[in-house]
C-alpha distance (Angstrom), angle and dihedral (degrees) to the residues before:
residue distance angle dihedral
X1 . . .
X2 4.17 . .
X3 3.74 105.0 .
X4 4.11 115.2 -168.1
X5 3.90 104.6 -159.3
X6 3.83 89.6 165.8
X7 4.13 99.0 115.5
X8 3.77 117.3 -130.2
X9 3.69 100.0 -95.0
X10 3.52 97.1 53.1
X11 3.50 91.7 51.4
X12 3.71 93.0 52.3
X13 3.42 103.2 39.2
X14 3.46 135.9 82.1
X15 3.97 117.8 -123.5
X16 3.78 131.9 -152.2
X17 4.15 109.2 -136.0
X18 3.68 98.2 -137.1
X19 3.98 108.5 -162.6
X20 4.40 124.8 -95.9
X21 4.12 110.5 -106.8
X22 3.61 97.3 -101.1
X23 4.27 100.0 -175.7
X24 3.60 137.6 16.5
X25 3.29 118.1 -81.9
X26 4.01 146.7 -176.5
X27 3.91 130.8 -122.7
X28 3.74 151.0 161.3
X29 3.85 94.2 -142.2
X30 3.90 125.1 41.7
X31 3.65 114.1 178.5
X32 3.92 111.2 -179.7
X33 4.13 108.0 -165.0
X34 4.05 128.8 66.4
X35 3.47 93.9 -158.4
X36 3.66 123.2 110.8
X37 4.11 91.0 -81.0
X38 3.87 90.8 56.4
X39 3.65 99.1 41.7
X40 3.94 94.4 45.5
X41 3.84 86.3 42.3
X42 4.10 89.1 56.2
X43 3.93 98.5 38.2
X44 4.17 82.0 51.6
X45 3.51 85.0 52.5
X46 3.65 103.8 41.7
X47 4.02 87.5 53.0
X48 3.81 90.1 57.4
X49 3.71 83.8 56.0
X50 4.38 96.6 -104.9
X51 3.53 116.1 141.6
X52 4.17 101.2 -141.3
X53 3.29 124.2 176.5
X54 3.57 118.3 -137.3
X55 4.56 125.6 -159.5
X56 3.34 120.0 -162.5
X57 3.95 116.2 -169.2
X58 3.96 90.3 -144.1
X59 3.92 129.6 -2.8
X60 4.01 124.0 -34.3
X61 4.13 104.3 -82.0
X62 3.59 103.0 15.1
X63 3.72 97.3 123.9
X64 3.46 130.3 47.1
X65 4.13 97.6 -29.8
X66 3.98 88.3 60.9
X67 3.76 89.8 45.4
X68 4.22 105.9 51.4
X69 3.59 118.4 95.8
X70 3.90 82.4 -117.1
X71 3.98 103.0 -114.9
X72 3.59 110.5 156.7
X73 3.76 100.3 -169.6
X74 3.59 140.4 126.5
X75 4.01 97.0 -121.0
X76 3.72 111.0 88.4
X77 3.61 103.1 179.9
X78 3.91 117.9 -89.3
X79 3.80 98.0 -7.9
X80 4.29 117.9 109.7
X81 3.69 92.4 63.0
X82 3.96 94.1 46.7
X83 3.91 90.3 55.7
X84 3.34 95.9 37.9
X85 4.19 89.6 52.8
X86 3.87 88.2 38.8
X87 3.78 102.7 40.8
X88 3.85 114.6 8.2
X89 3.72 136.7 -84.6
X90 3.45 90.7 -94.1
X91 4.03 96.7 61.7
X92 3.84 85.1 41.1
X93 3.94 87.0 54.2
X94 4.10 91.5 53.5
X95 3.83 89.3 47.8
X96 3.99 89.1 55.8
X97 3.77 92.3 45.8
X98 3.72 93.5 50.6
X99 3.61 91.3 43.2
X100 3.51 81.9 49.6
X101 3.84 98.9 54.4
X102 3.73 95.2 45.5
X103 3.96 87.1 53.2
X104 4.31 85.9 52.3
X105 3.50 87.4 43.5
X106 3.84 100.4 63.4
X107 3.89 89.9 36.6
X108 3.91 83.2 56.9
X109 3.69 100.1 48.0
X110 4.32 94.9 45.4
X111 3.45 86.2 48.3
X112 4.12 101.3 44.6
X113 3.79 92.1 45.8
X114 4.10 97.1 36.9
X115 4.12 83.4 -121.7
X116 3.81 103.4 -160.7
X117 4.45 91.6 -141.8
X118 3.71 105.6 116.2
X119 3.34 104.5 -108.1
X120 3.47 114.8 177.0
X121 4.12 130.7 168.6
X122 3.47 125.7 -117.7
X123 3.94 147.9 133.9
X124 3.50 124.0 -78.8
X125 3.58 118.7 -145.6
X126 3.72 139.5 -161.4
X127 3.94 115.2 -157.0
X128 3.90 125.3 -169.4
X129 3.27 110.0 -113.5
X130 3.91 92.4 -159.1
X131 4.16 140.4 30.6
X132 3.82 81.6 -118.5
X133 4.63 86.8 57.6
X134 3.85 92.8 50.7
X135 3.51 94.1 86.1
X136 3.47 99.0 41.9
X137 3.87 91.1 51.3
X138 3.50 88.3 49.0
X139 3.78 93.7 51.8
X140 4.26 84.0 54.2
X141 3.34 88.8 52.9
X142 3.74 92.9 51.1
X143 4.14 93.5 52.5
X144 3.67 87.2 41.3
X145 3.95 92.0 58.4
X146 3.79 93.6 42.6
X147 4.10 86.8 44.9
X148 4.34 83.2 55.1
X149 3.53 93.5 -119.1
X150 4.00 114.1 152.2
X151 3.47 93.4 -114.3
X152 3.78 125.4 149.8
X153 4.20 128.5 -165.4
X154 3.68 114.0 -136.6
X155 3.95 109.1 -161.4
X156 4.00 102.3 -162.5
X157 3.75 110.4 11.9
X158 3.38 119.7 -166.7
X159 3.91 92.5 -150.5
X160 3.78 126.8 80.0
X161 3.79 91.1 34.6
X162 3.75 110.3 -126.8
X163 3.65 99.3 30.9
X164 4.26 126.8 136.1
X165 3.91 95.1 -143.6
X166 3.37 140.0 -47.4
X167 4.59 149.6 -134.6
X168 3.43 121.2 -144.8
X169 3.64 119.6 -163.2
X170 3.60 104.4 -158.3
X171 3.61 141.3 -148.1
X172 3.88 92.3 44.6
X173 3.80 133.8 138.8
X174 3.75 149.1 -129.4
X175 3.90 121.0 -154.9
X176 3.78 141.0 -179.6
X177 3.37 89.6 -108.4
X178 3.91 98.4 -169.4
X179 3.93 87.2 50.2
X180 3.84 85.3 46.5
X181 3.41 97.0 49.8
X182 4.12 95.5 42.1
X183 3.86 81.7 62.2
X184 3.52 104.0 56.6
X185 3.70 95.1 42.5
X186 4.26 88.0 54.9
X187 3.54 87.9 53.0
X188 3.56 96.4 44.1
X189 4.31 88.1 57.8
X190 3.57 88.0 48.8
X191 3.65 94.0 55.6
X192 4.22 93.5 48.9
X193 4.11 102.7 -82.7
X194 3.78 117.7 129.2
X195 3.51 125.2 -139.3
X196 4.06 123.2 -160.6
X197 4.01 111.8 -173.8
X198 4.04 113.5 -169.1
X199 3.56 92.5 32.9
X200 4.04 110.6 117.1
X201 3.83 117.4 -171.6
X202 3.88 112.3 -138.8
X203 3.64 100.4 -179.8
X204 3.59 150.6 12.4
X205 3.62 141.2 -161.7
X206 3.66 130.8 -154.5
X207 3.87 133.5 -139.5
X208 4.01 123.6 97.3
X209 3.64 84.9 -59.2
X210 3.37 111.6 57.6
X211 3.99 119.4 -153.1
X212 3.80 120.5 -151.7
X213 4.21 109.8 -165.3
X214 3.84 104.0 -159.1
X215 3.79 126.5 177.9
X216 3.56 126.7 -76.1
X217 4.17 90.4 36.0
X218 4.00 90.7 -62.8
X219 3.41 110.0 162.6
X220 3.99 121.5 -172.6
X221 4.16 119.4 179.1
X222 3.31 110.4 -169.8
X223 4.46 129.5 171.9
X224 4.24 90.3 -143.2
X225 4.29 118.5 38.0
X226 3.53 119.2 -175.9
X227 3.97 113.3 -162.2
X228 4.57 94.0 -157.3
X229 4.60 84.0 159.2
X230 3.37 115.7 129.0
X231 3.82 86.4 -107.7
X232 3.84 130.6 14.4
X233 3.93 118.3 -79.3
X234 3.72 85.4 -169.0
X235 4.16 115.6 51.4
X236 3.67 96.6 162.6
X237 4.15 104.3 166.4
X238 3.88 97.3 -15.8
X239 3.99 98.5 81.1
X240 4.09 89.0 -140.0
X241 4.18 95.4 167.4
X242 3.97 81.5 61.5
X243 3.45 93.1 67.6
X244 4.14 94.7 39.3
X245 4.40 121.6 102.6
X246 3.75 122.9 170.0
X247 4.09 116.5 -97.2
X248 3.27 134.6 -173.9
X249 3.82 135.9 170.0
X250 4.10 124.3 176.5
X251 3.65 134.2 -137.2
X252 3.77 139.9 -156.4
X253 4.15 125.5 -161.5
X254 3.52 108.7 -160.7
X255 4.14 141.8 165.3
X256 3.49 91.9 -125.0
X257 3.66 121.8 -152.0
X258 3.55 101.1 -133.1
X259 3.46 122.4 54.0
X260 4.14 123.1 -114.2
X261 4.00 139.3 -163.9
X262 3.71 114.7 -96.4
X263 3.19 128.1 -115.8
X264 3.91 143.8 68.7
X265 3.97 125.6 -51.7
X266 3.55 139.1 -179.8
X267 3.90 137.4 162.9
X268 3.28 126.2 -105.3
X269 4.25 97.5 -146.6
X270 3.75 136.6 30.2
X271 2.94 127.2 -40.6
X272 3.48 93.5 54.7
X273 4.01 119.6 -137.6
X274 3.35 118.4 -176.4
X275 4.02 120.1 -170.0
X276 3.89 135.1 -169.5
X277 4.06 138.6 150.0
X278 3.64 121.0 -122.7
X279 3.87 127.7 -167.2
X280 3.93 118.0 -144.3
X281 4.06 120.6 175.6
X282 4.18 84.3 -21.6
X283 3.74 90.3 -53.9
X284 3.94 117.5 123.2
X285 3.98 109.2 -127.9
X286 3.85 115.2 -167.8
X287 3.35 118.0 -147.8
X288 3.34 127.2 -166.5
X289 4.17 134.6 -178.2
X290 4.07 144.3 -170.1
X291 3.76 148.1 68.5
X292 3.80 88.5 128.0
């Protein structure tokens, strides 16, 4: 049986080959990670005039970045009214804004450097998957009204079928995010960062000069290291692989027959299902994710 892993936006976008680290070298900035994290973190960088240098341990996006359902939105499933219950409305109210600014943020940058990724507003929803979630949805809802988010509470929605209510937070967005991404690293080169594909870091150690072992005898000292992997290379006292399982949830793009509303989705309970519309040359693309 043929089995293509490769996730829908790498197959449909196209990828800059950015060259293997060849030589040691010395720098201020080390940022380990081509995701989204690292690349944003260098273009932010680059635009206050640093000149990071940024190692990727395969091509820009292949982990977790190339592998999202590419939601950029401020509701992240069942989460304002746990803070808020756990550490206060205020802290709850800082999450929101900085959730917020993020969401402004990558409006800003498609829009300032005409970034050809699809991104299209819409409302992200959370349904409850169960009689026993409708309460707890409705409590989210509740926080995020008193928080002022544009949220709205939809009693019997039509859309997912076999859902117990559902809160949209509106004026949210959906992206390309591999496109997006691509982008932002381009611009970063142009404005001084350096970007090493192929290069995997195996070890680092501490001190005000930070050392970064890589493969093939690489080594990269650098004053400032920022970790943006999925998971910490580094643990040093805080025990991090303790706390680390395997996970994995799949994902289907289809044309579907039928047609369906836009906007974002996800379930409130387990198993997770995780809904979204994308548009590709004018055609819609449903994509749909879960069964962790």
């Amino acid at each position: 049986m043929n089995e293509n892993t490769i996730s829908y936006w790498n197959k449909t976008a196209q990828k800059e080959h950015y060259p293997r680290l060849d030589k040691s070298l010395e720098t201020d900035i080390l940022i380990i990670g081509g995701g989204i994290t690292g690349i944003t973190c260098a273009y932010c960088l680059a635009l206050k005039g640093e000149k990071p240098v940024l190692i990727e341990a395969g091509e820009l996006g292949d982990g977790t970045t190339g592998n999202t359902t590419g939601k950029i939105t401020i509701q992240h499933n069942i989460i304002y009214s746990k803070i808020a219950d756990e550490h206060g409305m205020n802290f709850a109210k800082l999450y929101a804004e900085s959730q917020a600014g993020a969401l402004d943020f990558v409006k800003e940058q498609v829009k300032q450097g005409r970034i050809d990724c699809q991104l299209a507003e819409n409302t992200a929803y959370i349904f409850a998957s169960s009689e026993n979630d409708r309460d707890m949805v409705r409590r989210e809802y509740e926080v995020a009204k008193e928080l002022e988010i544009d949220a709205e509470y939809i009693e019997k929605p039509e859309f997912p079928p076999d859902n117990f209510g559902m809160l949209g937070f509106k004026h949210q967005a959906v992206v390309h995010p591999i496109r997006y991404a691509q982008a932002l690293a381009k611009e970063a080169v142009l404005k001084g960062a350096k970007i090493y594909c192929d290069t995997k870091a195996i070890k680092v150690e501490d001190g005000d000069i930070k050392k970064v072992y890589c493969e093939n005898d690489i080594v990269i000292k650098a004053k400032h290291l920022v970790m943006a992997t999925q998971y910490p290379i580094y643990d040093g006292p805080n025990l991090f692989f303790t706390r680390l399982y395997a996970k994995r949830s799949y994902g289907i793009a289809v044309k579907a027959k039928k047609d369906w509303p836009d906007g974002s989705y996800i379930g409130s309970g387990e198993p997770t299902r995780s809904i979204r519309t994308h548009v590709e040359n004018g055609k819609r693309i449903l994509i749909v994710v879960g069964e962790d």
